[in-house]
FILUM-126367 format. One record per atom (N, C-alpha, C): residue number from 1; residue in three letters; atom name; y, z, x. Coordinates in nm, 2 decimals, padded with zeros to 4 digits, always signed. Each point is the difference from the previous one (the first is absolute). Layout:
% FILUM-126367
SITE  margu  sese  kedren      c2      c3      c1
SITE    NUM   ALA      CA       Y       Z       X
...
//
This chain:
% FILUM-126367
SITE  margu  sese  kedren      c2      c3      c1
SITE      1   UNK       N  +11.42  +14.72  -03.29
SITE      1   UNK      CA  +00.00  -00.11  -00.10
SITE      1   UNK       C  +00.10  +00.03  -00.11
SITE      2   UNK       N  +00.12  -00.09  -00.07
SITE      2   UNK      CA  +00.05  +00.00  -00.08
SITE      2   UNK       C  -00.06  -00.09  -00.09
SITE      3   UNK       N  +00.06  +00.04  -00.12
SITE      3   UNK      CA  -00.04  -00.10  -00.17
SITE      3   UNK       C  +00.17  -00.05  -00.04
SITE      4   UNK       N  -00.03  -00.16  +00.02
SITE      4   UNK      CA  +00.15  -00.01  -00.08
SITE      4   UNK       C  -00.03  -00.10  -00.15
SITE      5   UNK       N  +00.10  +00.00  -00.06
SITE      5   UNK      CA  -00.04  -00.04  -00.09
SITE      5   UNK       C  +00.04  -00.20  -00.03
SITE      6   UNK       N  -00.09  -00.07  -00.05
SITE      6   UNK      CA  +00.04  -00.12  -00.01
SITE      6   UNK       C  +00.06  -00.03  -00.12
SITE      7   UNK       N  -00.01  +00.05  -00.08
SITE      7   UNK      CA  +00.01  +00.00  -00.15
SITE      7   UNK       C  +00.11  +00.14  -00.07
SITE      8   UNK       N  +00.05  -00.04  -00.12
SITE      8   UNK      CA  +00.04  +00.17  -00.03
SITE      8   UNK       C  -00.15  +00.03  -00.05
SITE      9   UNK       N  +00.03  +00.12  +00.02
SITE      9   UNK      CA  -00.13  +00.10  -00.08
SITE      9   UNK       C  +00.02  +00.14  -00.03
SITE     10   UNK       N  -00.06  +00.04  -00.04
SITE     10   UNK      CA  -00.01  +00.18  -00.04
SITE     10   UNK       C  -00.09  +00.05  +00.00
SITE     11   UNK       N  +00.00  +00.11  +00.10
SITE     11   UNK      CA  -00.12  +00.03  +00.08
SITE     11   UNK       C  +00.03  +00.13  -00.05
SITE     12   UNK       N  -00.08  +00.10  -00.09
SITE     12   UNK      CA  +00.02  +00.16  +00.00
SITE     12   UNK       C  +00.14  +00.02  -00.08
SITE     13   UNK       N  +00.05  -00.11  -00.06
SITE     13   UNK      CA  +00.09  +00.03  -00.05
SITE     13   UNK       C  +00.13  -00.02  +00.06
SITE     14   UNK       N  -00.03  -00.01  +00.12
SITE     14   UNK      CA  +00.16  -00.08  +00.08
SITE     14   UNK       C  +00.02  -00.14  +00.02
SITE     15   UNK       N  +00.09  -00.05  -00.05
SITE     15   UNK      CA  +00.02  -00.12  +00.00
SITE     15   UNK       C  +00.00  -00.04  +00.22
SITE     16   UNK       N  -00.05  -00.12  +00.01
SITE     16   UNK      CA  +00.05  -00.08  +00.17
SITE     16   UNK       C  +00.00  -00.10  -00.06
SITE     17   UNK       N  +00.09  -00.08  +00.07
SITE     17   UNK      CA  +00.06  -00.17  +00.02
SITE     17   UNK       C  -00.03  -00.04  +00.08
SITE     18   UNK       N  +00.01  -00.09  +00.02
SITE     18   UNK      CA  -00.01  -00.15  +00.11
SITE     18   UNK       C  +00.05  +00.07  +00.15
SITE     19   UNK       N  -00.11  +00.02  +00.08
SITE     19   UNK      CA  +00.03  +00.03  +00.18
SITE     19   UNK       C  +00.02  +00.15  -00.04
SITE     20   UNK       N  -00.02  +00.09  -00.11
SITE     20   UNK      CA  -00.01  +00.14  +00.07
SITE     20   UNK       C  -00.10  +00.07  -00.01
SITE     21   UNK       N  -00.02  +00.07  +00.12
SITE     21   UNK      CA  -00.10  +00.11  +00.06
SITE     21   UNK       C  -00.04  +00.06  -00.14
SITE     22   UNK       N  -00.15  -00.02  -00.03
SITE     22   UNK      CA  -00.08  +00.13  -00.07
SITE     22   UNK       C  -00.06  +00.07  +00.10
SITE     23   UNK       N  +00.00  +00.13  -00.02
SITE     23   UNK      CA  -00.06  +00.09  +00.07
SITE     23   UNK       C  -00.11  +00.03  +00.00
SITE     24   UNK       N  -00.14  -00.03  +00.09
SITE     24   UNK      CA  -00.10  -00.01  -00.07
SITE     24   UNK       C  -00.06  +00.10  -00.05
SITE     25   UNK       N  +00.07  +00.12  -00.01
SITE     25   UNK      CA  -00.06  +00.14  -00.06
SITE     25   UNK       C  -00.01  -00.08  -00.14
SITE     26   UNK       N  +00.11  -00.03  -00.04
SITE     26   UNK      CA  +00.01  -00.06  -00.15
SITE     26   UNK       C  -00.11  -00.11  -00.09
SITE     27   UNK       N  -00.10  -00.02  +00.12
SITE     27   UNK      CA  -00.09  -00.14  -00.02
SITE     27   UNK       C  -00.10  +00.01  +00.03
SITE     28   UNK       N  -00.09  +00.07  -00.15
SITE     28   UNK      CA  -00.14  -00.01  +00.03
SITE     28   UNK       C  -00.07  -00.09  +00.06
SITE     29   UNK       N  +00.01  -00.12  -00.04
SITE     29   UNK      CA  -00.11  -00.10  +00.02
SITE     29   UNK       C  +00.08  -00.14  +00.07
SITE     30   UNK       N  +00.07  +00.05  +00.13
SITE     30   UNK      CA  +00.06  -00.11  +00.06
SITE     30   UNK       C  -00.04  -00.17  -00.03
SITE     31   UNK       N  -00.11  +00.02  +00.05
SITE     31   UNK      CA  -00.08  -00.15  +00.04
SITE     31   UNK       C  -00.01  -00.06  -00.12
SITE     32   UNK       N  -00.01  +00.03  -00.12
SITE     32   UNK      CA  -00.05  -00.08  -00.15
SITE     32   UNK       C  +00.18  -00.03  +00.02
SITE     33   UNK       N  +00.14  +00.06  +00.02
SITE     33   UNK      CA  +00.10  -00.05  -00.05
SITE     33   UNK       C  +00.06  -00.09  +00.11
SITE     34   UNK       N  -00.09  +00.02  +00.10
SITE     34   UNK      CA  +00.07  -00.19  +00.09
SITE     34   UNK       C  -00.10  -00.05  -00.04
SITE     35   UNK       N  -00.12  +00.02  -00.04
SITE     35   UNK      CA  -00.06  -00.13  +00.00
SITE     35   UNK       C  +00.04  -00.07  -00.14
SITE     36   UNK       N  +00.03  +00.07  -00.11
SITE     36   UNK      CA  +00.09  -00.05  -00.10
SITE     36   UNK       C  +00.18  -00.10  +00.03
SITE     37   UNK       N  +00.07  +00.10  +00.13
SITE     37   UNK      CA  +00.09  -00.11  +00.05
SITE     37   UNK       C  +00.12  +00.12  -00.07
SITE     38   UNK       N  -00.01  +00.12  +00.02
SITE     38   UNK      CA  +00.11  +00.09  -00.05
SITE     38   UNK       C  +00.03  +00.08  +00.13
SITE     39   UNK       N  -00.06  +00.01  +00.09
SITE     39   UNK      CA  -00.01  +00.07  +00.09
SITE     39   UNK       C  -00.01  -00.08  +00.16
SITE     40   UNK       N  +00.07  +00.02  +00.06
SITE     40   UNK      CA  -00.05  -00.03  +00.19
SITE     40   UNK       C  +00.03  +00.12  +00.07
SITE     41   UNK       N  -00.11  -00.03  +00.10
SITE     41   UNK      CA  -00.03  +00.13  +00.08
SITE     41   UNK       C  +00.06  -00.04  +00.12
SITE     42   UNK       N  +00.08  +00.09  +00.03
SITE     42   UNK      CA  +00.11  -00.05  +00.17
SITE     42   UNK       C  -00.07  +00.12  +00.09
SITE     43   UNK       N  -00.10  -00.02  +00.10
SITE     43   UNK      CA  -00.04  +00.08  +00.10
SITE     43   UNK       C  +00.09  +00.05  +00.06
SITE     44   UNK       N  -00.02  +00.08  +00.04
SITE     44   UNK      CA  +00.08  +00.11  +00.13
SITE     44   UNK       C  +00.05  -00.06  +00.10
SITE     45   UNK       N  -00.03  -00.14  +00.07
SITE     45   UNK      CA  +00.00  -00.09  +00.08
SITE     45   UNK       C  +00.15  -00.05  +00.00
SITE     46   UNK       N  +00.04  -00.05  -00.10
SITE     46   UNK      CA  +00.11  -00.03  -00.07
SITE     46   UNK       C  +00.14  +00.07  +00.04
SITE     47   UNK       N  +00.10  -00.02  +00.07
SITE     47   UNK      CA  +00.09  +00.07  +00.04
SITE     47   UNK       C  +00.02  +00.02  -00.15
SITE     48   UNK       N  +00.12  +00.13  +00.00
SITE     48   UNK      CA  +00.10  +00.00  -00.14
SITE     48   UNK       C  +00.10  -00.10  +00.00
SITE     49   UNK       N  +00.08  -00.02  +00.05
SITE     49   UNK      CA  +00.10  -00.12  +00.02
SITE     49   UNK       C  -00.07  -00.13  -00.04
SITE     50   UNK       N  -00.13  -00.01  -00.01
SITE     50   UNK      CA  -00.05  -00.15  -00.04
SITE     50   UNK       C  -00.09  +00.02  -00.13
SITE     51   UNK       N  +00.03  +00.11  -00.08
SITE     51   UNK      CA  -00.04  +00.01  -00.15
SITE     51   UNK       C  +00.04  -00.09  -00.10
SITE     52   UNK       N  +00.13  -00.02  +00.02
SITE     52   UNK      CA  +00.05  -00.08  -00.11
SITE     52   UNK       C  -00.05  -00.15  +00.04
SITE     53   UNK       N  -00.02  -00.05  +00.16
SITE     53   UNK      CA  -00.01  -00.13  +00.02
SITE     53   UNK       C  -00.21  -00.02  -00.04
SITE     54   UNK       N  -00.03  +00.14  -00.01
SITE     54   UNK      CA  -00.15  -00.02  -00.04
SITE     54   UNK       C  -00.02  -00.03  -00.16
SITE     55   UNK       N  +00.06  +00.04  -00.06
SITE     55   UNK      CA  +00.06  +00.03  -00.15
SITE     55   UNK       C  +00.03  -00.16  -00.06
SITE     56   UNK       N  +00.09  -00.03  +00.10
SITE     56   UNK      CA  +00.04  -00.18  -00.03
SITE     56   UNK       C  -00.12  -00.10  +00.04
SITE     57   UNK       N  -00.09  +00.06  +00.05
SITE     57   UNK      CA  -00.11  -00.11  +00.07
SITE     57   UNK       C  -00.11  -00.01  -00.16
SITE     58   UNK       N  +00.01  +00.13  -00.02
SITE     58   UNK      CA  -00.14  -00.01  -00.12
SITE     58   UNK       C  +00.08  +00.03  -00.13
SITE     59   UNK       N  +00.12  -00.06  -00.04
SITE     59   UNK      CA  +00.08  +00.05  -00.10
SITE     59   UNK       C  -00.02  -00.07  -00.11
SITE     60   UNK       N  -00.08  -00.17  +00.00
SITE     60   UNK      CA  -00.03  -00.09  -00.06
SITE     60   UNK       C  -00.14  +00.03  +00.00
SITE     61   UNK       N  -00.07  +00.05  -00.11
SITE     61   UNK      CA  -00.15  +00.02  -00.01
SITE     61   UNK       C  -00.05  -00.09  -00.08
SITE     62   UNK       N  -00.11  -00.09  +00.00
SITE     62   UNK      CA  -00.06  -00.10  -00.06
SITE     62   UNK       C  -00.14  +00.08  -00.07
SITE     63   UNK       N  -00.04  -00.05  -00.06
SITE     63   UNK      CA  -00.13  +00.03  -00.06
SITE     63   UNK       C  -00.09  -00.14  -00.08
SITE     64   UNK       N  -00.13  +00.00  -00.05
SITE     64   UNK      CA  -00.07  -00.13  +00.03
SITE     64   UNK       C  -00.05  +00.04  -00.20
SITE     65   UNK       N  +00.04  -00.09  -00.01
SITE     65   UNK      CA  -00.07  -00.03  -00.15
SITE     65   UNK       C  -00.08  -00.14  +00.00
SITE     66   UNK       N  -00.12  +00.06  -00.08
SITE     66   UNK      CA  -00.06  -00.08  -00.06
SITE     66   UNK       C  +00.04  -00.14  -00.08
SITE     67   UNK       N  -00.02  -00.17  +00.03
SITE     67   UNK      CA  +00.05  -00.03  -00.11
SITE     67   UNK       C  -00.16  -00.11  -00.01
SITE     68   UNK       N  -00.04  +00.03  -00.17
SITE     68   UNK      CA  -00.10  -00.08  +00.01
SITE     68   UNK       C  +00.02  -00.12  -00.14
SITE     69   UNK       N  -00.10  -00.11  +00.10
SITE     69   UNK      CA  +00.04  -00.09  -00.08
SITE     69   UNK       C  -00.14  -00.11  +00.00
SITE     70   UNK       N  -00.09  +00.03  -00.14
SITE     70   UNK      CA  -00.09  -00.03  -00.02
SITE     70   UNK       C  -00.11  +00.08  +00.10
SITE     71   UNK       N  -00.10  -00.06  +00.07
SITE     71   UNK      CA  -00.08  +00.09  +00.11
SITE     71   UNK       C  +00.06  +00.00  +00.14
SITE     72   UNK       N  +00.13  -00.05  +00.00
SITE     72   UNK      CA  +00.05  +00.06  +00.14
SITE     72   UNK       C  +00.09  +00.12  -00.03
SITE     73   UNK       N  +00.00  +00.06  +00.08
SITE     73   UNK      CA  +00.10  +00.13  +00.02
SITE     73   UNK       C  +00.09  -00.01  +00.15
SITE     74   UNK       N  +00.09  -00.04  -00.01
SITE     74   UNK      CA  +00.15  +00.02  +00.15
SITE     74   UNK       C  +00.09  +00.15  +00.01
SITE     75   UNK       N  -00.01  +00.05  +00.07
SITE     75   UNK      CA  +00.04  +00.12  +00.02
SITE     75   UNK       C  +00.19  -00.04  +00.10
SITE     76   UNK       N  +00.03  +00.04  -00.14
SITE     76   UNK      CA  +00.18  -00.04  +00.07
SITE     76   UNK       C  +00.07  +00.14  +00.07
SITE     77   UNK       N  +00.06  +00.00  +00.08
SITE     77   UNK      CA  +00.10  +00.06  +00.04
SITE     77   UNK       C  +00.14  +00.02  -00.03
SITE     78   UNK       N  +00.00  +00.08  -00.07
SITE     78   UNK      CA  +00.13  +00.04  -00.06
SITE     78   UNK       C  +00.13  +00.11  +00.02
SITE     79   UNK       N  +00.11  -00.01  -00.01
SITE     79   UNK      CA  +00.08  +00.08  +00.02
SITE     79   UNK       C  -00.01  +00.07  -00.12
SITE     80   UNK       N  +00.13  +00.14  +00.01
SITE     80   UNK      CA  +00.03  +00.05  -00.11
SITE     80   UNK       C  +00.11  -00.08  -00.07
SITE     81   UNK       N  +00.08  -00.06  +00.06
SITE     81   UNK      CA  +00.15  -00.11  -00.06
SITE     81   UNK       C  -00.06  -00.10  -00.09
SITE     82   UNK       N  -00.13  -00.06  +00.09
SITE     82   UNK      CA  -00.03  -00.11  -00.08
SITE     82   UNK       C  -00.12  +00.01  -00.10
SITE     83   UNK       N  -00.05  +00.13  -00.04
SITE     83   UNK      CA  -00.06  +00.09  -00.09
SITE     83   UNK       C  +00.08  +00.03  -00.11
SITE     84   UNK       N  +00.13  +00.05  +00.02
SITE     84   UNK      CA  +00.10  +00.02  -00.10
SITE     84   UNK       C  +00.06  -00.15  -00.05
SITE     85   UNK       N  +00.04  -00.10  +00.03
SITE     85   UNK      CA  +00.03  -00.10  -00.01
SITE     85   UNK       C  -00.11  -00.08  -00.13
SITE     86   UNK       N  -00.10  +00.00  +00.04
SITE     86   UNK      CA  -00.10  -00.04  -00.08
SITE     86   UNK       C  -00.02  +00.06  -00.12
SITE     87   UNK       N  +00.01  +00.13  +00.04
SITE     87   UNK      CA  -00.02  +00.06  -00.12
SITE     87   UNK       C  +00.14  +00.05  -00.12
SITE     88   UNK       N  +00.09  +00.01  +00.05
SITE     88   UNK      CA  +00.15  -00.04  -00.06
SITE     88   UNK       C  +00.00  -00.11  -00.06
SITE     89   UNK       N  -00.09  -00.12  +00.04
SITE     89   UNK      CA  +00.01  -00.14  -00.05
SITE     89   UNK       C  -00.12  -00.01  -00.10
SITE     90   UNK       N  -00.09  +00.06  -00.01
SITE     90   UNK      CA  -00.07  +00.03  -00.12
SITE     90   UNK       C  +00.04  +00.04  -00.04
SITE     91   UNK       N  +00.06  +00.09  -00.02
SITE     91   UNK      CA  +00.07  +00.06  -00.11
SITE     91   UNK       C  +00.12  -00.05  -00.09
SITE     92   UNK       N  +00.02  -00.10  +00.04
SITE     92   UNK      CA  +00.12  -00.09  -00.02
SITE     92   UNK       C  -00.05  -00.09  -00.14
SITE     93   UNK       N  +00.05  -00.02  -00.10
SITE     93   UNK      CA  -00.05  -00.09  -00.13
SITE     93   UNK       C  -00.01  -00.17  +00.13
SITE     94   UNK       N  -00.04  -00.06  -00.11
SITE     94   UNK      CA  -00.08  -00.13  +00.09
SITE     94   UNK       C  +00.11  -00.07  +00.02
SITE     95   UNK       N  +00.13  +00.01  -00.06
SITE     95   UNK      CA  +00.09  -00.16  +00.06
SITE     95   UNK       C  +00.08  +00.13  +00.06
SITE     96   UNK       N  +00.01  +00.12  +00.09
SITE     96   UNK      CA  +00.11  +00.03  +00.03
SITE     96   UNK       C  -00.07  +00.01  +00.14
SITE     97   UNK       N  -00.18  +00.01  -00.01
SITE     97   UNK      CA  -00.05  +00.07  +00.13
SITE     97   UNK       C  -00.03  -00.19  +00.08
SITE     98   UNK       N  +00.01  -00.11  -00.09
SITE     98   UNK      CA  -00.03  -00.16  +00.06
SITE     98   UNK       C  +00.17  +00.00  +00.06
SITE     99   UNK       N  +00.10  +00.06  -00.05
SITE     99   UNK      CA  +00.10  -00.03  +00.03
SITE     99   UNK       C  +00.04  +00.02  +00.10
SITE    100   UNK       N  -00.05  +00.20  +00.06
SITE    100   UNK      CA  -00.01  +00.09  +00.07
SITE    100   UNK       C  -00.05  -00.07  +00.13
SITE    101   UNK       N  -00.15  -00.04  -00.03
SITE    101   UNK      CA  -00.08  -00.12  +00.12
SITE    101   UNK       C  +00.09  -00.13  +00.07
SITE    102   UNK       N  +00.05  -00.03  -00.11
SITE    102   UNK      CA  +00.07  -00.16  +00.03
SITE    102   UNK       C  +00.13  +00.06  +00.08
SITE    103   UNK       N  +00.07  +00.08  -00.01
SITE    103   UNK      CA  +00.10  +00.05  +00.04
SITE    103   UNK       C  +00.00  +00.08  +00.13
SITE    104   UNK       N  -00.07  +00.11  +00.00
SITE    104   UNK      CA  +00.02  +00.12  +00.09
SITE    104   UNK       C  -00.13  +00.02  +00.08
SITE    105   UNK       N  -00.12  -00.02  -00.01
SITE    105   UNK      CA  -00.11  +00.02  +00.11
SITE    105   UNK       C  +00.00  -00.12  +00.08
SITE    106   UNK       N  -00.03  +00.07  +00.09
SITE    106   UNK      CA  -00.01  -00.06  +00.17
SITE    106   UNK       C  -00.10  +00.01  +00.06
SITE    107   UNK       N  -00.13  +00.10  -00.04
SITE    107   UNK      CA  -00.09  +00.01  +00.05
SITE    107   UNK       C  -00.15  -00.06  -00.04
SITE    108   UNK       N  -00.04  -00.05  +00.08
SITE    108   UNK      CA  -00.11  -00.08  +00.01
SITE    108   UNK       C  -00.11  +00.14  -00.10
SITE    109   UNK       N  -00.03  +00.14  +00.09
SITE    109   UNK      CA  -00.07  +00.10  -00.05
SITE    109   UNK       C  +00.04  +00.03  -00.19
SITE    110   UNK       N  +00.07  +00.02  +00.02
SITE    110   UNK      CA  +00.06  +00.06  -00.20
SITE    110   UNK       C  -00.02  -00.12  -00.01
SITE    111   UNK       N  +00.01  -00.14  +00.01
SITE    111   UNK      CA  -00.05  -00.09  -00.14
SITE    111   UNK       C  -00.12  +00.01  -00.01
SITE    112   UNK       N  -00.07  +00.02  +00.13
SITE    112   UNK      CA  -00.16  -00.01  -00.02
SITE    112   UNK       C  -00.10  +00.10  -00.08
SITE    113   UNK       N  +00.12  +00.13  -00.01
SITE    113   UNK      CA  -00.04  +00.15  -00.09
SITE    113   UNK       C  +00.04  -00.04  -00.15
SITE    114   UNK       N  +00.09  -00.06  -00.02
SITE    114   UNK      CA  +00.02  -00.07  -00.13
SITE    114   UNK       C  -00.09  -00.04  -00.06
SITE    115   UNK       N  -00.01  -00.13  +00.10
SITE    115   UNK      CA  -00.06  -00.13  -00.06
SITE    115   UNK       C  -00.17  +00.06  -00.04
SITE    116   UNK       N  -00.03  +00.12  +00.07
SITE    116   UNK      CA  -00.18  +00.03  +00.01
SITE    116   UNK       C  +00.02  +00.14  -00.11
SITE    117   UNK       N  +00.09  +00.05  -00.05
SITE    117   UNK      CA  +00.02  +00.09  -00.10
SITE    117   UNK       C  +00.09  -00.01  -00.17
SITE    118   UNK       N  +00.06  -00.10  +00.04
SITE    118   UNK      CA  +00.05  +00.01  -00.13
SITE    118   UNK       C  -00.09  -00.13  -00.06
SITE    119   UNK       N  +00.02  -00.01  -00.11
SITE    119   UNK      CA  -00.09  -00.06  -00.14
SITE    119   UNK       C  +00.05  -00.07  -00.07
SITE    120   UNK       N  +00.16  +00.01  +00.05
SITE    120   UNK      CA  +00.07  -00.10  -00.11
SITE    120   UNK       C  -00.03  -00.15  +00.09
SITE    121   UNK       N  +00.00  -00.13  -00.08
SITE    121   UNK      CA  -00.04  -00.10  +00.07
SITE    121   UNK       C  +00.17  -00.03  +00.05
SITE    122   UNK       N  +00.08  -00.03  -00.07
SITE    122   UNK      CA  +00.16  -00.05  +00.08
SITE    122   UNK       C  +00.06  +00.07  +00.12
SITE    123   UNK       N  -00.08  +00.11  -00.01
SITE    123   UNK      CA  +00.05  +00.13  +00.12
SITE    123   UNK       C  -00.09  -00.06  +00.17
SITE    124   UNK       N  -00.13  -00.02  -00.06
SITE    124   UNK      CA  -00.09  -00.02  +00.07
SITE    124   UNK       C  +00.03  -00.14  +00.07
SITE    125   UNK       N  +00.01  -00.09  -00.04
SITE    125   UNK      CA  +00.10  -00.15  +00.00
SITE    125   UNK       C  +00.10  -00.01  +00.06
SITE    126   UNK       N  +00.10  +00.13  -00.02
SITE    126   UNK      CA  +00.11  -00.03  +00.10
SITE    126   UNK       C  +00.00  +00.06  +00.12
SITE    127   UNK       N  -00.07  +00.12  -00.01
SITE    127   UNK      CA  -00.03  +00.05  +00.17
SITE    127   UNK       C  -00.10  -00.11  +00.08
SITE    128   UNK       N  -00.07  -00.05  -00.10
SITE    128   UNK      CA  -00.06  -00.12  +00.08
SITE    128   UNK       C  +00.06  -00.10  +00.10
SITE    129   UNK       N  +00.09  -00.09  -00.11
SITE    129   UNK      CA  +00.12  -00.07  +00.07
SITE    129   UNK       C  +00.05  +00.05  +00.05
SITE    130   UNK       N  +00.10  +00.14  +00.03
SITE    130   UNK      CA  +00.08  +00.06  +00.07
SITE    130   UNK       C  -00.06  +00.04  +00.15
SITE    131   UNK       N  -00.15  +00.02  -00.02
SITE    131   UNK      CA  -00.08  +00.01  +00.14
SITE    131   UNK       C  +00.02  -00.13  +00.07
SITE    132   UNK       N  -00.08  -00.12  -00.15
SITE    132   UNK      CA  -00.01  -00.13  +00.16
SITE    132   UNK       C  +00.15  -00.06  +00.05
SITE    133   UNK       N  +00.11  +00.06  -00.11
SITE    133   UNK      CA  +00.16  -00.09  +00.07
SITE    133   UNK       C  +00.00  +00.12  +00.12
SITE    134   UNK       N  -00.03  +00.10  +00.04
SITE    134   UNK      CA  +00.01  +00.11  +00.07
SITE    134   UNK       C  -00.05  -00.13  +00.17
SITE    135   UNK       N  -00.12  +00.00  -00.07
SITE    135   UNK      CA  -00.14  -00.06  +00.09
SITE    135   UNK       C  +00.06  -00.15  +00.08
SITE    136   UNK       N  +00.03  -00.05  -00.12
SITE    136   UNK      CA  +00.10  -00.18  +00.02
SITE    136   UNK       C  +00.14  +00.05  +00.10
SITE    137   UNK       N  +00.08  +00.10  -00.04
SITE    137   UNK      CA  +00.13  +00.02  +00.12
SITE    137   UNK       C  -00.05  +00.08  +00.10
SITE    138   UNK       N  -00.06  +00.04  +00.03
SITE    138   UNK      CA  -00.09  +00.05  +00.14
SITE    138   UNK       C  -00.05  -00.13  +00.08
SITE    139   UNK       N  -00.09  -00.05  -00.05
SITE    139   UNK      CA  -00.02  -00.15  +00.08
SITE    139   UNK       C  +00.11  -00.06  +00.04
SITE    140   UNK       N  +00.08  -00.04  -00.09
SITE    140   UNK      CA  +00.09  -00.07  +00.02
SITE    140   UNK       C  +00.09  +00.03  +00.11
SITE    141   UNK       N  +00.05  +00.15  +00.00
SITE    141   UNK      CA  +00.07  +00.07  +00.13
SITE    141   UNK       C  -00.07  -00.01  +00.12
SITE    142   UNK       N  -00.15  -00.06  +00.01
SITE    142   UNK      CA  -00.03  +00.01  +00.12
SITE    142   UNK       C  -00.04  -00.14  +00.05
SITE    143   UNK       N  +00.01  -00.08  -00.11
SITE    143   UNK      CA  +00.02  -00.16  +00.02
SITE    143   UNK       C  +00.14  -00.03  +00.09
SITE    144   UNK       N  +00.10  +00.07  -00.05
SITE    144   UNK      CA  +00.13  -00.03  +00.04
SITE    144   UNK       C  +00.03  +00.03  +00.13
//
């Protein structure tokens, strides 16, 4: 069994990156850090020659947050890109992060992390619109 890593991390004090081997001497508690999504376990099974192509298969880790809204609760799936995106864009004052929306997101997921976390109303508003013109040129490409 090898441990590679999905994520950078620091394990014991040594830094690993993206696709390299931790040693599992170095890792107490394997299973808590893939089930968190820092860790994949590549069995023995696994030529060495097809490490890296195992590496590229689970290299995009998703995770499921909560979004609740009134007594429903939807559990989204989310990347790390479009976790950062969202949250980069909160952080943004209100007419640079509506600007940020109107301009540069493309994803259906980050507006929806927006639109269910941030508080400002114009923020909230424009990832709205920017979801359904998202929603309106999808149809449309498949009308055509």
């Amino acid at each position: 069994m090898k441990l590679v890593a999905n994520k950078p991390c620091n394990l014991n004090g040594k830094k690993y990156f993206i696709g390299e081997e931790v040693p599992v001497e170095e890792v107490v508690d394997y299973a808590s850090l893939v089930k968190m999504g820092l860790l994949s376990v590549i069995h023995d099974a696994v030529p060495e020659d097809n490490l890296e192509e195992c590496v590229a298969m689970v290299g995009e880790v998703s995770f499921s947050i909560p979004i609740v809204k009134g007594h429903e609760t939807i559990d989204l799936d989310v990347t790390e890109p479009q976790m950062q995106d969202a949250v980069k864009t909160m952080q943004m004052s209100a007419d640079a992060a509506v600007a940020h929306i109107r301009g540069d997101i493309e994803d259906d997921t980050t507006l929806i992390i927006i639109n269910a976390l941030d508080s400002r109303a114009t923020v909230k508003k424009a990832a709205e619109s920017k979801a359904k013109n998202l929603i309106e040129q999808e149809e449309s490409k498949g009308d055509a």
